[in-house]
Residue, then its C-alpha position, 0 to 999 in steps of 0.5 A: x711164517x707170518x709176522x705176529x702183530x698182536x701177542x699177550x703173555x699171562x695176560x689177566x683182569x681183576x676188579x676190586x669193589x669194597x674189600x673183594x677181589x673179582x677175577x675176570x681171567x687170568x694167565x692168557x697167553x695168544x698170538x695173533x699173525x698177520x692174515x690170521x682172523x680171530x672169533x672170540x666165543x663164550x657165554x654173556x659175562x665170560x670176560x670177551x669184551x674186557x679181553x678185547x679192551x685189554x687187547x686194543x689198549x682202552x684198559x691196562x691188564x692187573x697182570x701181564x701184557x700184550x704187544x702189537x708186534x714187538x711193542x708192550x702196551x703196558x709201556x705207552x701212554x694214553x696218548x700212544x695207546x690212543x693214536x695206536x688204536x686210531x692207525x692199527x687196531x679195528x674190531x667187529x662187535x656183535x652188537x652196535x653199542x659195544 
């Protein structure tokens, strides 16, 4: 069987604005092996660019967390996250200004 490379557990997003709480998502769980493709799918507004942001690191999830490979992103740093997004990560959005 393939390695996994990119992994979440509960994986979920909030945002707060003036006393109300806005959830994106909540408890995703997804693997990700190596030679696998991924296509994230849902309507505009569903939450699939704060997924892959989430995923790649740019932001930290309100719950759970996401491993590249056996590694928590939630322990890095900005700088860790960061020089990881430089070497590991890649992404193919719809539209240029995502």
């Amino acid at each position: 069987m393939n390695k996994v490379v990119l992994r979440c557990q509960g994986l979920g997003k909030e945002f707060s604005d003036v006393g109300s709480e806005l959830t994106i998502f909540k408890d995703i769980d997804l693997t990700l092996h190596q030679g696998e493709t991924l296509a994230i799918v849902g309507e505009s507004g569903s939450g699939k660019s704060t997924l892959l942001h989430l995923l790649a690191g740019l932001e930290k999830p309100s719950s759970g967390e996401v491993f590249h490979g056996e590694m928590s992103l939630n322990r890095l740093s900005e700088a860790q996250r960061s020089e990881l997004r430089n070497r590991q990560f890649g992404f193919v959005y719809q539209f240029h200004h995502l």
